[in-house]
PASEBA-1860 file (N, C-alpha, C; in nm, 3 decimals):
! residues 206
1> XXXXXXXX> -2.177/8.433/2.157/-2.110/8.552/2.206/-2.135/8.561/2.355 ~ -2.045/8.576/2.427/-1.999/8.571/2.591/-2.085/8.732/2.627 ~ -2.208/8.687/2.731/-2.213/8.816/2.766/-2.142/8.846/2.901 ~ -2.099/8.970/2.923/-1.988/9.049/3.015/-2.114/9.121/3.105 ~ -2.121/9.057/3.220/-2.199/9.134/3.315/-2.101/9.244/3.390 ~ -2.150/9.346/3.400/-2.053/9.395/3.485/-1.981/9.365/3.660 ~ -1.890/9.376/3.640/-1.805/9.366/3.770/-1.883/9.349/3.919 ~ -1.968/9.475/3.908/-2.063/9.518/4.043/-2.158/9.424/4.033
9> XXXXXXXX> -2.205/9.422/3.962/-2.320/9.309/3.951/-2.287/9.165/3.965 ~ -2.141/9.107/3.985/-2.118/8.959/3.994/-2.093/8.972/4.095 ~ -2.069/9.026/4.159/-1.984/9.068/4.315/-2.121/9.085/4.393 ~ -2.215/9.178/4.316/-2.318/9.193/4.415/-2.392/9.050/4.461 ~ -2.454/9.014/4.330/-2.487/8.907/4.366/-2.444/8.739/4.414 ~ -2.307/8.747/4.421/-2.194/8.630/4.483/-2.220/8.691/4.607 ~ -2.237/8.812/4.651/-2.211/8.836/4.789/-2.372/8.818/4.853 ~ -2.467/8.849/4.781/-2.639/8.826/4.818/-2.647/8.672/4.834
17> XXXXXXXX> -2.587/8.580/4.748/-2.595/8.455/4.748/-2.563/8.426/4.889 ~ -2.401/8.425/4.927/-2.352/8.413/5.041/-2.432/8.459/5.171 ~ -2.488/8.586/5.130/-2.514/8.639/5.312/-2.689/8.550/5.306 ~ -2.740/8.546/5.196/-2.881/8.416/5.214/-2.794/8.315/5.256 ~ -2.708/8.205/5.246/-2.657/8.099/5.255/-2.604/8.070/5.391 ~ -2.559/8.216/5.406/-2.543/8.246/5.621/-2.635/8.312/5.691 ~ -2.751/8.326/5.654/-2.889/8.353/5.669/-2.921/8.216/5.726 ~ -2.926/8.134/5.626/-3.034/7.993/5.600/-2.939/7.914/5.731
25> XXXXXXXX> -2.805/7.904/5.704/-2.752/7.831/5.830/-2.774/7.862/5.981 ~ -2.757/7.984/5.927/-2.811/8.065/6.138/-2.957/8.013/6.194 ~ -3.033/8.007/6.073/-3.140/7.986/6.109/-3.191/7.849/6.160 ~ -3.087/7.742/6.079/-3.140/7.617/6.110/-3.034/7.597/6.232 ~ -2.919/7.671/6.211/-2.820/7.651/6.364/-2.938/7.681/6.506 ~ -2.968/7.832/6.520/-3.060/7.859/6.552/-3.227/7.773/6.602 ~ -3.283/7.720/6.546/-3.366/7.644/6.554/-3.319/7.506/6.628 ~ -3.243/7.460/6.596/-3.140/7.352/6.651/-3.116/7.356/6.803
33> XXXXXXXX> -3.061/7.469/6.824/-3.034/7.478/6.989/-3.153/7.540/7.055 ~ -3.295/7.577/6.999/-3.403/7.572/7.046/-3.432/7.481/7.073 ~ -3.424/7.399/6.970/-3.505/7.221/7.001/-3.432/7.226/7.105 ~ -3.272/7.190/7.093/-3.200/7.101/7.238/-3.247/7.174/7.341 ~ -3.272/7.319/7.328/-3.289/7.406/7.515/-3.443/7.346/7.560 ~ -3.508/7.333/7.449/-3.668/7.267/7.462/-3.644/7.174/7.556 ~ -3.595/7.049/7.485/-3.551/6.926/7.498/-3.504/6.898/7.654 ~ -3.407/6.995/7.650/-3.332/6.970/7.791/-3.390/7.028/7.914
41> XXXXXXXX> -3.514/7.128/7.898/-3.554/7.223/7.959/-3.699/7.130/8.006 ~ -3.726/7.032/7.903/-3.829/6.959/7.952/-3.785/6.826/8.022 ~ -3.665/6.761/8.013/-3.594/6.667/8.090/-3.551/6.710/8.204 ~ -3.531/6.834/8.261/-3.492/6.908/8.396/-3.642/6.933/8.448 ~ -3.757/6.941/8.383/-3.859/6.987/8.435/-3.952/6.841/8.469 ~ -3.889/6.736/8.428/-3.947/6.584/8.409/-3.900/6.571/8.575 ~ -3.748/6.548/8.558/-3.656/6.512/8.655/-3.731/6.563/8.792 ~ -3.724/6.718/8.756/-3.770/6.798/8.930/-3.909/6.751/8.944
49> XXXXXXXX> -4.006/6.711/8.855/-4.148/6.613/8.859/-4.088/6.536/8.945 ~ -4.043/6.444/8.949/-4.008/6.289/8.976/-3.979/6.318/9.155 ~ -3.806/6.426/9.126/-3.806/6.430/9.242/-3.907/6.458/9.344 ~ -3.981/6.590/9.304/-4.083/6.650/9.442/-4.189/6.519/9.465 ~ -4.248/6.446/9.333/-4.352/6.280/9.387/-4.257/6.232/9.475 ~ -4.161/6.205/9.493/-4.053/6.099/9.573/-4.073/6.170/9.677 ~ -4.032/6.279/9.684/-4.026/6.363/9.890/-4.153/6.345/9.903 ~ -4.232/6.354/9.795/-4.423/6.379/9.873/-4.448/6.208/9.964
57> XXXXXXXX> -4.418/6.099/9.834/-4.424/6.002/9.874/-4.324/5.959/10.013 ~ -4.230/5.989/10.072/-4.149/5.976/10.198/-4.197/6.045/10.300 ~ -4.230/6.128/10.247/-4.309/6.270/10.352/-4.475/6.197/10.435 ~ -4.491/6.133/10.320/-4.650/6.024/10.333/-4.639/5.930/10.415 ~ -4.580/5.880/10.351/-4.537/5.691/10.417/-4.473/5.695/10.529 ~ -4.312/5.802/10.515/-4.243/5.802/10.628/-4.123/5.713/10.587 ~ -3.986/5.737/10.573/-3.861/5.631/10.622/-3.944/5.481/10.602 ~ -3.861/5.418/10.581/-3.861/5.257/10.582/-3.788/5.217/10.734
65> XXXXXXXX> -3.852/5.168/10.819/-3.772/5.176/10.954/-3.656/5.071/10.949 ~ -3.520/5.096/10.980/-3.452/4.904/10.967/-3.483/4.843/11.061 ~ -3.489/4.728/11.076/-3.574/4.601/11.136/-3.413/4.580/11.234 ~ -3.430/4.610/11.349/-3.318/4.596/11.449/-3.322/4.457/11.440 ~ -3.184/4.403/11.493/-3.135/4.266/11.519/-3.251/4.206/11.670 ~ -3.221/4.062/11.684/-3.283/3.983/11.745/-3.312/4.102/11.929 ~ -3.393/4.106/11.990/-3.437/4.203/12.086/-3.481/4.118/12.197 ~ -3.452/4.107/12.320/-3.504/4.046/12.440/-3.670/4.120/12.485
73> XXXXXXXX> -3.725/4.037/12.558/-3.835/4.096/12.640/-3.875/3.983/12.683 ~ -3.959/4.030/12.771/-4.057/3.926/12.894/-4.152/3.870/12.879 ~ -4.193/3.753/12.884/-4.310/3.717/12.815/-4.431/3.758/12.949 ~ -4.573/3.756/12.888/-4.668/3.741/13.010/-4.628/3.646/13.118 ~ -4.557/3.548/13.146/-4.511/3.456/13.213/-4.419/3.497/13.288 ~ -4.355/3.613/13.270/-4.232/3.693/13.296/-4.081/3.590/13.358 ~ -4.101/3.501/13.166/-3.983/3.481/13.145/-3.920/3.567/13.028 ~ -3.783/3.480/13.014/-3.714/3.528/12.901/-3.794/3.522/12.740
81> XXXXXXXX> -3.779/3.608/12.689/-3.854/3.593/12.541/-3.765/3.676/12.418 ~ -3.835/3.668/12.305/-3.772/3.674/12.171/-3.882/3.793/12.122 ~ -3.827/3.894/12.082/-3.951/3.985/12.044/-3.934/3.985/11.892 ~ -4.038/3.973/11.854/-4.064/3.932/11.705/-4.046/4.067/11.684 ~ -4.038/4.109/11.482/-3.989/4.208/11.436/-4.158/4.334/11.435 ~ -4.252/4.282/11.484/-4.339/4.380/11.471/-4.323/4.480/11.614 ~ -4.263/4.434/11.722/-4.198/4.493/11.808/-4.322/4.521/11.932 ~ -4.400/4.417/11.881/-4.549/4.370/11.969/-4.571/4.208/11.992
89> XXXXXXXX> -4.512/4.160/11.925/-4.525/4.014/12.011/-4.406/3.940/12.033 ~ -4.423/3.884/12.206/-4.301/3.829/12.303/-4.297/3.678/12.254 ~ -4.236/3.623/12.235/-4.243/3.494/12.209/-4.157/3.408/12.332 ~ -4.202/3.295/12.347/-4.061/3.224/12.532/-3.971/3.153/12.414 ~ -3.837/3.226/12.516/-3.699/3.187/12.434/-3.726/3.067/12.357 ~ -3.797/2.940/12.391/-3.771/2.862/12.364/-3.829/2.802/12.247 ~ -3.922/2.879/12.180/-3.969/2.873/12.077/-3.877/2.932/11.959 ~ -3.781/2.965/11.941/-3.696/2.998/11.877/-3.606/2.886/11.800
97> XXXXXXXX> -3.610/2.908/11.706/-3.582/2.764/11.627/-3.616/2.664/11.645 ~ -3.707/2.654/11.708/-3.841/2.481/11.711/-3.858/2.448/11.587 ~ -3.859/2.547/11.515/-3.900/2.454/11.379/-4.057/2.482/11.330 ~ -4.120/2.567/11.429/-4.211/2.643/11.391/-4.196/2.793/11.396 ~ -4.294/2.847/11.303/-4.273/2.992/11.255/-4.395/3.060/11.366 ~ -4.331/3.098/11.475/-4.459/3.190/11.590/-4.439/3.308/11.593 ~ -4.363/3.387/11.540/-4.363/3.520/11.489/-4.407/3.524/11.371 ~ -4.558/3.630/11.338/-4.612/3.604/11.203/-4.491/3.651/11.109
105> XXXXXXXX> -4.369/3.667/11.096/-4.337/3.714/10.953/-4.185/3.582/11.003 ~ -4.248/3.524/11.045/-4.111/3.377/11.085/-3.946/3.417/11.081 ~ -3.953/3.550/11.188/-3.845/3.593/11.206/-3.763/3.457/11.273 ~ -3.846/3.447/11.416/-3.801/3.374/11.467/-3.709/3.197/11.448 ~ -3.731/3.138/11.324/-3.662/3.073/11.260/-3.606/3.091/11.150 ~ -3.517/3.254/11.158/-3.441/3.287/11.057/-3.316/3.141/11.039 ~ -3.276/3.125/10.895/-3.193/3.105/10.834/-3.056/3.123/10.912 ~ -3.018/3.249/10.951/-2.903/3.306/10.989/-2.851/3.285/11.190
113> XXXXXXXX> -2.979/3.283/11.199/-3.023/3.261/11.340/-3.010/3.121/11.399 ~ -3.058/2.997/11.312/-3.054/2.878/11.335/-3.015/2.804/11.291 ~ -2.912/2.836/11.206/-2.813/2.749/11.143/-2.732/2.703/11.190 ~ -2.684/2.752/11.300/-2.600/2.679/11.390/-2.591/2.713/11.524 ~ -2.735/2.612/11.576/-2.763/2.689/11.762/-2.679/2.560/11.837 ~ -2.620/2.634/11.945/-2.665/2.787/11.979/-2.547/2.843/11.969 ~ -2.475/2.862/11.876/-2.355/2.972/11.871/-2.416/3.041/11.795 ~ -2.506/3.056/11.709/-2.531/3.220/11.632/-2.709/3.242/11.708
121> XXXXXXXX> -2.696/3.187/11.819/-2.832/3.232/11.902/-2.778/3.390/11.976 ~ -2.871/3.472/11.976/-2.812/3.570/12.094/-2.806/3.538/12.238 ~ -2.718/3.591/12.318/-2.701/3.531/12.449/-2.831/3.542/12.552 ~ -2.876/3.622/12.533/-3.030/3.636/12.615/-3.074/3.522/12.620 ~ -3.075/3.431/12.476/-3.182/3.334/12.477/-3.136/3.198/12.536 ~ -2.980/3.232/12.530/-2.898/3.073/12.577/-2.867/3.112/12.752 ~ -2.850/2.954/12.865/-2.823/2.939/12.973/-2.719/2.823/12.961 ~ -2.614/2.831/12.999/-2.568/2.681/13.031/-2.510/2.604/13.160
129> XXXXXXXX> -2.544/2.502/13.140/-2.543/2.411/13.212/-2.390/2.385/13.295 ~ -2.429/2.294/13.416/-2.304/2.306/13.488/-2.218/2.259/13.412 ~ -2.247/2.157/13.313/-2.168/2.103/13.225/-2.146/2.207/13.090 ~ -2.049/2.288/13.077/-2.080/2.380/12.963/-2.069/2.305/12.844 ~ -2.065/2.180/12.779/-2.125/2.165/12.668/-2.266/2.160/12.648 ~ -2.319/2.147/12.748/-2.491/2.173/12.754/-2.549/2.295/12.746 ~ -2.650/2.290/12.744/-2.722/2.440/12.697/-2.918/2.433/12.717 ~ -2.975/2.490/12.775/-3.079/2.525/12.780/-3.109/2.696/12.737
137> XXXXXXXX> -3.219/2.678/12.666/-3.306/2.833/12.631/-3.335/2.892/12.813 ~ -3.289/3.029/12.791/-3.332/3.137/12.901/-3.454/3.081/12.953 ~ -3.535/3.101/12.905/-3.695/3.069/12.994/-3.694/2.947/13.055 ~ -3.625/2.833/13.033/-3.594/2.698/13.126/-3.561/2.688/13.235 ~ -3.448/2.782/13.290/-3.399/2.812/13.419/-3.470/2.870/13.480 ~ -3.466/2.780/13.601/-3.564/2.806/13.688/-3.683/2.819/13.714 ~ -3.745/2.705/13.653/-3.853/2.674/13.573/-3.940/2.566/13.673 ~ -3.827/2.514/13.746/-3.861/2.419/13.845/-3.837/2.324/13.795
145> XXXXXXXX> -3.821/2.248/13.684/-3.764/2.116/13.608/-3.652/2.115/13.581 ~ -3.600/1.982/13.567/-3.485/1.941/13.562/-3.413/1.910/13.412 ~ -3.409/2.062/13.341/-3.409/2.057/13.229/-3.253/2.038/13.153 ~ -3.164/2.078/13.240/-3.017/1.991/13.223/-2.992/1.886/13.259 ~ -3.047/1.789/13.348/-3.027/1.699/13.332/-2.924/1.635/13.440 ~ -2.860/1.776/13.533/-2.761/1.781/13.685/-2.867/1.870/13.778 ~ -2.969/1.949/13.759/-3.028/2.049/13.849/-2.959/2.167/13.805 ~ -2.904/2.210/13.768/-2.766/2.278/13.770/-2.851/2.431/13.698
153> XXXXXXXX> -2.934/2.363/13.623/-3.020/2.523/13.574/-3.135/2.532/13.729 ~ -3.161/2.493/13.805/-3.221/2.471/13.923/-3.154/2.530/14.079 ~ -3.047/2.476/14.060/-2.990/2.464/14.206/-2.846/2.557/14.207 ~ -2.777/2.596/14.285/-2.671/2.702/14.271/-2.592/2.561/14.314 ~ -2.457/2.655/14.259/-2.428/2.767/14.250/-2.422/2.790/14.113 ~ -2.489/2.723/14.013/-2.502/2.783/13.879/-2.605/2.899/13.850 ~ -2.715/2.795/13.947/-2.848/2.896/13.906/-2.858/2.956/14.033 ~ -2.924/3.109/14.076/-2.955/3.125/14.180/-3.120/3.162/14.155
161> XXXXXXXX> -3.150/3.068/14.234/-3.332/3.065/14.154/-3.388/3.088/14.278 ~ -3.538/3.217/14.258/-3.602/3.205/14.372/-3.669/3.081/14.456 ~ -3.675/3.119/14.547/-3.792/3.026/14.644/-3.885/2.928/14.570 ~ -3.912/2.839/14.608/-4.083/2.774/14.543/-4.145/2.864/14.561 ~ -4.230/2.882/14.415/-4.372/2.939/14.477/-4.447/2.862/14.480 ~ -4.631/2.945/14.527/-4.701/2.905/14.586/-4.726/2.756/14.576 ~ -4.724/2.704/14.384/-4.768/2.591/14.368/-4.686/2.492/14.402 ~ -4.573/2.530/14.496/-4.432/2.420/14.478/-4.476/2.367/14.632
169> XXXXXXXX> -4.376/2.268/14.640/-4.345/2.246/14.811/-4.142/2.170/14.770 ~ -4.104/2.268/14.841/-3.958/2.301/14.857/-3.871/2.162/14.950 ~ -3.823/2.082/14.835/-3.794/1.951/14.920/-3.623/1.883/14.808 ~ -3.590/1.799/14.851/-3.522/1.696/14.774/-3.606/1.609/14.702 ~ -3.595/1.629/14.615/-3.661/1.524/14.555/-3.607/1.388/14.495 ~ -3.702/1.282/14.447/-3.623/1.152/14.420/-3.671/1.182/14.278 ~ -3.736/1.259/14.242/-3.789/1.214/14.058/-3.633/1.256/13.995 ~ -3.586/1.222/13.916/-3.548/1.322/13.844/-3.569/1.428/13.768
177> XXXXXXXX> -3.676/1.473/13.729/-3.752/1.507/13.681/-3.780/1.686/13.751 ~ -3.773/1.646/13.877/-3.770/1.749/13.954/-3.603/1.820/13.999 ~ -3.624/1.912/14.128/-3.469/1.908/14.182/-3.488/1.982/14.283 ~ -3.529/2.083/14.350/-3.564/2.132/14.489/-3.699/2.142/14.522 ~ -3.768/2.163/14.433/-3.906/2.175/14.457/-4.007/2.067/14.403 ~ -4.136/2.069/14.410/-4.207/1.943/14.365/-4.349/2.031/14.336 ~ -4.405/2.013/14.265/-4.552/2.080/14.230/-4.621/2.027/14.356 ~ -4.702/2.116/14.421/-4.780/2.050/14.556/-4.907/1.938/14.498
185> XXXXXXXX> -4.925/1.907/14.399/-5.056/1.871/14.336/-4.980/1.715/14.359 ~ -4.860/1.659/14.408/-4.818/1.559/14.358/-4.817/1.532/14.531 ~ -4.869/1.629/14.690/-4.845/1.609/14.800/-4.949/1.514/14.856 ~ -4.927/1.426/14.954/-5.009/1.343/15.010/-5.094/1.264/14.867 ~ -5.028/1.215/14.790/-5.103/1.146/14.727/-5.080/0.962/14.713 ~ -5.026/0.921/14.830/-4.977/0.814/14.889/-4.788/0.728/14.792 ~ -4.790/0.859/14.746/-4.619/0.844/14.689/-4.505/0.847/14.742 ~ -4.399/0.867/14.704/-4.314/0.904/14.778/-4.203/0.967/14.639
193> XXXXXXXX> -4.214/1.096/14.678/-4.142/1.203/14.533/-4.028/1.256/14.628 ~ -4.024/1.299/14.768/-3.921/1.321/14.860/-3.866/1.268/14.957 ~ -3.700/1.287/14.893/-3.667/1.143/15.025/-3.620/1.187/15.165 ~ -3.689/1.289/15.198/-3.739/1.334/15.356/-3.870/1.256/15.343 ~ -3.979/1.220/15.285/-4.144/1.169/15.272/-4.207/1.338/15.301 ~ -4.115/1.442/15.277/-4.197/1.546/15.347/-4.329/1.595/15.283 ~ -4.348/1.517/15.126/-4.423/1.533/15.106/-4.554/1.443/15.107 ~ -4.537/1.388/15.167/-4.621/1.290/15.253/-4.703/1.336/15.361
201> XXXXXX> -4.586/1.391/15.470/-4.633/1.377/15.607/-4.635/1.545/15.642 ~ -4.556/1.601/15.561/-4.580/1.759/15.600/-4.630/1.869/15.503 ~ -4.589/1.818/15.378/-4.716/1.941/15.278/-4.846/1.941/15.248 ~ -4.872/2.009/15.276/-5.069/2.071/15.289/-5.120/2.014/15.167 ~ -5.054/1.993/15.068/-5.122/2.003/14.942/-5.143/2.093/14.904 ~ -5.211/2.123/14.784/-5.203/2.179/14.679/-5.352/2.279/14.782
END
């Protein structure tokens, strides 16, 4: 025999069922977007970590400076030179792609630099010769030697080079080797290096 609950009473409790059943969902809906606000609230709080170490660390250290391209300066010799990337040591032009590394971090025989001298040399470091397929390093001219091979890094109107100094005596010379001047250490030493003899009969010596 079928028992007959009444009306109110199936209704009541179909409807108690339901509002527990949208109870229980709110709650785990609810709980759900706690976790994610957790979640996300601790990944924004990670992130702004990270960032403020990074400014502390730049703020510390300082910029990474960029390493400027190849830079002229004077050596103690006060010739032409190559300033290595620590932006404290002069190196003479002419050590520049020798094939040894004289800038401690071996700027100076970069890859890019000496792959094909002297067209990817900077102009500071190149002179040329009366003959322009020739070429001597800056610090050569006027050096007092006859490092082209015409005088021509020596003698004008290519080069306009000071006076001999002290150690010179200012002549024609026959060496090749030389070209207006002659080291005085080579005067009166029963030779003949000038073809005046002036250094024979008229320089003091050294």
């Amino acid at each position: 025999m079928n028992k007959i609950f009444p009306q109110g009473d199936v209704n009541g409790n179909a409807a108690a069922g339901s509002k527990a059943l949208s109870e229980g969902e709110a709650g785990r809906n609810l709980l759900c977007c706690s976790r994610r606000g957790a979640c996300l609230s601790a990944f924004l709080l990670l992130l702004l970590a990270a960032l403020a170490a990074l400014i502390t660390l730049v703020a510390f250290l300082g910029l990474p400076s960029r390493i400027p391209g190849p830079q002229a300066c004077v050596t103690p010799a006060n010739r032409t030179g190559f300033l290595c990337n620590d932006q404290r040591s002069c190196i003479p032009a002419s050590r520049v792609c020798d094939g040894i590394h004289t800038c401690v971090h071996g700027e100076d025989e970069d890859e890019d630099l000496c792959r094909d001298v002297p067209q990817h040399l900077p102009s500071f470091l190149v002179t040329h010769c009366g003959n322009p397929a020739s070429w001597i390093y800056s610090d050569q001219r006027c050096d007092g030697t006859n490092n082209c091979g015409d005088c021509s890094d020596e003698l004008s109107p290519v080069s306009v080079c000071p006076p001999c100094g002290p150690g010179w005596w200012r002549c024609p010379s026959t060496f090749f080797k030389y070209c207006g001047c002659i080291p005085r250490s080579l005067c009166r030493d029963h030779v003949q290096h000038c073809t005046d003899w002036s250094d024979e009969y008229s320089c003091p010596g050294p």
